[in-house]
C-alpha positions in Angstrom: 46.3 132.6 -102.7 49.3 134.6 -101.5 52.3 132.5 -100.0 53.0 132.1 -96.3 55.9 134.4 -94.8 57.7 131.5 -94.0 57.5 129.7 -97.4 58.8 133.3 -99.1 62.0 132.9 -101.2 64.4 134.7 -99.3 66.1 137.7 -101.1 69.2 136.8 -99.8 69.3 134.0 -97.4 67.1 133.5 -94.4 69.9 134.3 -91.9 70.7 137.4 -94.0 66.9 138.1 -94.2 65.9 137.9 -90.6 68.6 139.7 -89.6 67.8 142.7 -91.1 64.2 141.9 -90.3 65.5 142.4 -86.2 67.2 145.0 -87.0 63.7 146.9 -88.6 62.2 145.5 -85.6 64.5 146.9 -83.1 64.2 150.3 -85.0 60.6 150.3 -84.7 61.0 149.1 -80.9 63.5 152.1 -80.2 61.3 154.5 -82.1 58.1 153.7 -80.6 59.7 154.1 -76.8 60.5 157.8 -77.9 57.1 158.4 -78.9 55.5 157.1 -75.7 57.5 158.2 -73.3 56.1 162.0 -73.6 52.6 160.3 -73.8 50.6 160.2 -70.5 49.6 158.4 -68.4 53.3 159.3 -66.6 54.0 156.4 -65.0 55.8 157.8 -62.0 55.0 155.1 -58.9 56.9 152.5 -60.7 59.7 154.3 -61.9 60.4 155.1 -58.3 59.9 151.2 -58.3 62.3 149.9 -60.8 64.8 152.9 -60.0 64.7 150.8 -56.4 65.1 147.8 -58.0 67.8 148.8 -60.4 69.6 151.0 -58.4 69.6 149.6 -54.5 69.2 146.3 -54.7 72.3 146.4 -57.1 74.2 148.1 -54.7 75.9 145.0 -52.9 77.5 143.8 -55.7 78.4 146.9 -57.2 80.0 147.7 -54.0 82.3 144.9 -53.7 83.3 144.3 -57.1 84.2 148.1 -57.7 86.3 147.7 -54.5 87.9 144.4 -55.3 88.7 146.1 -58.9 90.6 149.4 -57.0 92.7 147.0 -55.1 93.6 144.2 -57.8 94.6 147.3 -60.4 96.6 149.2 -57.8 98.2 146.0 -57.1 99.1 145.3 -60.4 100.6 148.4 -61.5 102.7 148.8 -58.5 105.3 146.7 -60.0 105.1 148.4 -63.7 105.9 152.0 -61.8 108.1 150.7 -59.0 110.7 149.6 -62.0 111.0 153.3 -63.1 110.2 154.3 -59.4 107.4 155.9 -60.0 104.7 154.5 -57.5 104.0 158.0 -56.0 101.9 158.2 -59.6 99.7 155.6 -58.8 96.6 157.6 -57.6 97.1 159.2 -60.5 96.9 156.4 -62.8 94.3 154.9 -61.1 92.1 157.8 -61.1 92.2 158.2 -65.0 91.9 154.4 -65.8 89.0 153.9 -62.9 87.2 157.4 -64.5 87.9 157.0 -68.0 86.9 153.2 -68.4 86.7 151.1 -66.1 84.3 152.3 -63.4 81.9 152.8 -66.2 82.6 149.5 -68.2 82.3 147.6 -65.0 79.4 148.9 -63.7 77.5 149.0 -67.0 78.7 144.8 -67.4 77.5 144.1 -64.1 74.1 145.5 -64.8 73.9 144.0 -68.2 74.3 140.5 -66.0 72.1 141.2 -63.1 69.2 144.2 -64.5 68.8 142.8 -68.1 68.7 139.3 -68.0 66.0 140.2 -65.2 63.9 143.2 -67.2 64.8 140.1 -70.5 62.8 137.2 -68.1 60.2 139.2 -66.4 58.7 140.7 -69.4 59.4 137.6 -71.1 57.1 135.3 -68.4 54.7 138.0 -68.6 54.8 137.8 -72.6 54.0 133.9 -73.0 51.8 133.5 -70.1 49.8 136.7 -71.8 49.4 138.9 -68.8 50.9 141.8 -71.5 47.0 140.9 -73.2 45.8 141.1 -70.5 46.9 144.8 -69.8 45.6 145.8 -73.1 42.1 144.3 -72.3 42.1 146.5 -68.9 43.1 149.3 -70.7 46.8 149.6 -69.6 49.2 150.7 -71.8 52.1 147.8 -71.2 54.3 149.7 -73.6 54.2 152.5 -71.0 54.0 150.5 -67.9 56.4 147.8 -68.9 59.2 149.0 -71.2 59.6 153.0 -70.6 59.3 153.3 -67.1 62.3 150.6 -67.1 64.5 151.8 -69.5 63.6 155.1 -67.8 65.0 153.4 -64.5 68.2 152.1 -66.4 68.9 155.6 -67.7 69.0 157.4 -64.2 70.5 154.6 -62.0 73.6 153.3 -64.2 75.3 156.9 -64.1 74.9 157.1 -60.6 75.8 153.2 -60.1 78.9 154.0 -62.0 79.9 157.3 -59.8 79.4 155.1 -57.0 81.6 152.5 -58.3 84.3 155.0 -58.8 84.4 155.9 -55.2 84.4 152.9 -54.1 87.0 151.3 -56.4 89.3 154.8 -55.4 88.8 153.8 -51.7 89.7 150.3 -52.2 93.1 151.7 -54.2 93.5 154.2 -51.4 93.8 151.2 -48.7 96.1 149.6 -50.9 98.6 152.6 -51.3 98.3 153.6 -47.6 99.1 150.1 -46.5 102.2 150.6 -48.5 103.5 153.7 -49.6 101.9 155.2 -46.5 99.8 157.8 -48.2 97.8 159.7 -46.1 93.8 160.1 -47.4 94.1 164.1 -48.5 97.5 163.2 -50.1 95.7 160.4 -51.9 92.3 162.2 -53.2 94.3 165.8 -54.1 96.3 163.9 -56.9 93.3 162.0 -57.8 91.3 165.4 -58.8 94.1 166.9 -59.9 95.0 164.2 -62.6 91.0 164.0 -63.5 89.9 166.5 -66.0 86.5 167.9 -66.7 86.1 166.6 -69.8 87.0 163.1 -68.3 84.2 163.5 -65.7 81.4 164.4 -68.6 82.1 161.9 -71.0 82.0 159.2 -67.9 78.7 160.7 -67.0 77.3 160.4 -71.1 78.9 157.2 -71.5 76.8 155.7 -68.3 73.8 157.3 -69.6 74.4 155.6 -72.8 75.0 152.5 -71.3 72.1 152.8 -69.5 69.7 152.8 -72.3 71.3 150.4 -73.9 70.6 148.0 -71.1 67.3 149.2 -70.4 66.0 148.8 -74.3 68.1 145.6 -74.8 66.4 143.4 -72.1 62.7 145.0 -73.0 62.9 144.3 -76.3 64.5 140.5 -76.0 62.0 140.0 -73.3 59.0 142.0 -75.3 59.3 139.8 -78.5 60.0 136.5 -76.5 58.0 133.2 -77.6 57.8 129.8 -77.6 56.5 129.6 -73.7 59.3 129.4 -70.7 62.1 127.7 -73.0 61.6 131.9 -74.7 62.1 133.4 -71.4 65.1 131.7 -70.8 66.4 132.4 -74.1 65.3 136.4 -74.2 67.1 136.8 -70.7 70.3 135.4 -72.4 70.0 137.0 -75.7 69.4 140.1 -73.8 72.6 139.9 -71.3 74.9 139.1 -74.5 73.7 141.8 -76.9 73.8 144.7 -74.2 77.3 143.3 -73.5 78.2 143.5 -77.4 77.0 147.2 -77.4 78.1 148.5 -74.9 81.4 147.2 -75.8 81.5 148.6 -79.3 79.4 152.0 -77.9 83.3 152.0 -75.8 84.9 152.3 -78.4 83.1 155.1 -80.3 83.2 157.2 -77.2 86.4 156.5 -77.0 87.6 157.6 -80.3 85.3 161.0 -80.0 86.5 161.9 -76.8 90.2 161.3 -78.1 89.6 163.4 -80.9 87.9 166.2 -78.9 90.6 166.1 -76.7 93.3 166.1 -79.4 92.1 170.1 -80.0 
């Protein structure tokens, strides 16, 4: 008789072991997404769907945190650039910092919060009560339905999200400089575009779309491989919120580091 998985000697410990064991997993998960996502049946109707979901239902809090953001970082460098009297600079140094990073850090935080741990506990719930099964009885593709058209959804609406978020959090820094420095609104936006570069503006846009995907696959794949009935749902919704955090965070940094080394030529 051959021995159980579980009662396996571990090759090098069983934290060690499963680890690399999610990691093949997550591979495979990743790899198999690419492969369906040019198979048909083209799930259209509920990408619409989720993009709705994703995108304008999101849009409240997005809106008010982006412009709460504008305001409290104007506000705090005022006093940094007053010292040296330099506030005129200050739509300038809020347009890098807001294009740069933090409109697309925010945003992409935000969504990790509010989209994953959702796509994480609704694919989860329909996991362990085996409605997923259930699809593959009725001949439904739940791969397609469930996980592409989502991370799909995440891809297109967390770029736009984020450009959204920039104007916003540029308005709400715009009310705090006119209120007092008394800058008028043409005044305001001219040196924001002129201190912007394109190269700023692209790697924004490939930086959401990355973030995107990460948030999308994150909370599929938690919520895909969830068990262990509703105390697994809870736990892929978490798992899922704090590992797209964690990547996105260190997919920051690497796009950081290119995009200072591309701009170093």
């Amino acid at each position: 008789m051959t021995e159980k998985a579980e009662d396996r000697k571990p090759l090098l410990s069983k934290k060690i072991d499963r680890f690399f064991t999610g990691l093949a997993d997550a591979w495979n998960f990743v790899r198999r997404f690419f492969k369906e996502v040019f198979v048909p049946p083209y799930e259209f109707k509920e990408v619409i769907h989720q993009c709705y979901r994703i995108g304008v239902e999101s849009l409240p809090l997005i809106s008010l945190t982006g412009f709460i953001v504008g305001i409290v970082f104007t506000n705090q460098s005022r006093p940094s650039l007053s010292e040296f009297g330099a506030t005129s600079w200050l739509p300038s140094l809020i347009s890098i910092a807001v294009v740069r990073a933090m409109g697309p850090l925010v945003t992409a935080l935000i969504a990790a919060g509010k989209v994953g741990s959702s796509i994480g506990a609704e694919i989860g719930s329909m996991k362990v009560t085996e409605q997923i099964d259930a699809m593959e009885v009725s001949a439904t593709n739940p791969f397609n339905f469930l996980v592409v058209t989502r991370v799909i959804a995440t891809t297109l609406m967390i770029p736009l999200l984020v450009m959204y978020t920039d104007f916003v959090a540029l308005m709400g820094s715009f009310l705090s400089v006119s209120a007092n420095e008394k800058v008028s609104l043409t005044t305001f936006f001219v040196q924001v575009f002129e201190s912007i570069s394109f190269l700023d503006i692209i790697s924004s846009v490939l930086k959401s779309i990355l973030f995107g995907f990460t948030i999308g696959i994150v909370g599929c794949y938690k919520g895909y491989n969830s068990s262990k009935g509703t105390e697994g749902v809870g736990r892929a919704a978490n798992a899922a919120v704090v590992m797209a955090m964690f990547l996105i965070f260190i997919e920051e940094l690497l796009v950081l580091q290119i995009v200072n080394a591309i701009r170093a030529f």
